[in-house]
N, C-alpha and C positions, 0 to 999 in steps of 0.2 A: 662377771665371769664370762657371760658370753662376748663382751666385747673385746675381752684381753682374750679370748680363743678360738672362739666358734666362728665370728664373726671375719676374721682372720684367717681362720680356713676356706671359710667360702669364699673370700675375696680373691685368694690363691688360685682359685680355678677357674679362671680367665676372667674373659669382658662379662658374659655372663653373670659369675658370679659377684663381681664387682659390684654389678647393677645393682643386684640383689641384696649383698652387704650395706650398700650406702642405702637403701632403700628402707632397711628393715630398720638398720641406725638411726635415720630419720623419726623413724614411728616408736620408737623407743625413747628417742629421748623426747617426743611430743608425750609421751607417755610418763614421763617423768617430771616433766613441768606439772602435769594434771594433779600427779601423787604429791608432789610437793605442794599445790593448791590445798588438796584434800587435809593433809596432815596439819592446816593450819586451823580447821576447821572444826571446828566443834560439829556433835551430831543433828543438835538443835538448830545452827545456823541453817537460816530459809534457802542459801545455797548449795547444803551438802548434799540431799542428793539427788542433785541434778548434776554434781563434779560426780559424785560415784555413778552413775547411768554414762556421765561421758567417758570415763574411765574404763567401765567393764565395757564400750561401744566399741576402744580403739584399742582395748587388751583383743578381744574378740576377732578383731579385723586384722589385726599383728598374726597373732596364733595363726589365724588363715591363712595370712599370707605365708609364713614360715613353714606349716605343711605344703601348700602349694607348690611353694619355690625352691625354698631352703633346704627341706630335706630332700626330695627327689634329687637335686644334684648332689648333696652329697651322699645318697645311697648309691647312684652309682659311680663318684668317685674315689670312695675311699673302701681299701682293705676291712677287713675285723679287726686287726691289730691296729691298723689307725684309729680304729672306731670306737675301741678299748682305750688305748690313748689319752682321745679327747675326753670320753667318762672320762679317767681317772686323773685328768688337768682336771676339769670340773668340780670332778669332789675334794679335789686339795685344794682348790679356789677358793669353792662354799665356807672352807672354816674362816676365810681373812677375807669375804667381800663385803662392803657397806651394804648395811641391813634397811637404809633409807634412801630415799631419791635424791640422788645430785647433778639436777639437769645441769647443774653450769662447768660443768666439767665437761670435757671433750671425750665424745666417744673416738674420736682417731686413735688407727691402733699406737699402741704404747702410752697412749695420754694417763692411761688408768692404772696405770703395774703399780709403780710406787706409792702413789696419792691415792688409788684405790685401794692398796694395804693400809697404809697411815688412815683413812678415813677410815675404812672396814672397825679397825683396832679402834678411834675415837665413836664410830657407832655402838657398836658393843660395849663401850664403858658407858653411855648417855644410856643407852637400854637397860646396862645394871641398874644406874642411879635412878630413872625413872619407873623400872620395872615392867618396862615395855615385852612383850613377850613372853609373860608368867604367865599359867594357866591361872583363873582364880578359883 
């Protein structure tokens, strides 16, 4: 979601945000190789959690960065109505985004509309069938 939007916006508003964009893409999708490490991993393997401390390390340092950079610019370049906007892309996003990591996928904008619905829709049926998601 954020890469089909958010991410989009901030690149919008100039070199700055460019930098920023590609920056934060960058740590997300390192962030995504990680999760899809993790997800392969049983709890007992001797390496899970040393992936989940690297994981919560570079969630941690993302978030940071994304307060830092990411929102100050665009608080002050966007209206309330853009700011409403972008929510309400988001939460119509949230129903069709893949609910798992797919680092091999390109976060360049547009890379993710289509294949990021097709996967969203094939995540959500793997999560039926496995039960991924159910409280117990």
């Amino acid at each position: 979601m954020e890469q089909r939007y958010f991410w989009p916006l901030v690149r919008a508003l100039g070199p700055d945000g460019a930098r920023i964009a590609e920056e934060a893409l960058e740590q997300e999708t390192q962030g995504e190789w990680v999760l899809n490490e993790l997800e392969k991993l049983d709890a007992d393997d001797e390496r899970f959690e040393a992936v989940v401390a690297r994981f919560i390390s570079a969630a941690r340092a993302h978030i940071a960065f994304e307060e830092a950079h990411a929102w100050p610019l665009l608080a002050a370049a966007l209206t309330v109505e853009q700011a409403d906007e972008l929510g309400d892309k988001l939460t119509r996003a949230k129903k069709t985004a893949p609910t798992r990591p797919h680092p091999s996928v390109s976060p360049a904008e547009g890379a993710r509309t289509t294949p990021g619905t097709m996967t969203g829709i094939a995540d959500r049926f793997r999560d039926a069938v496995t039960g991924r998601g159910r409280h117990s």
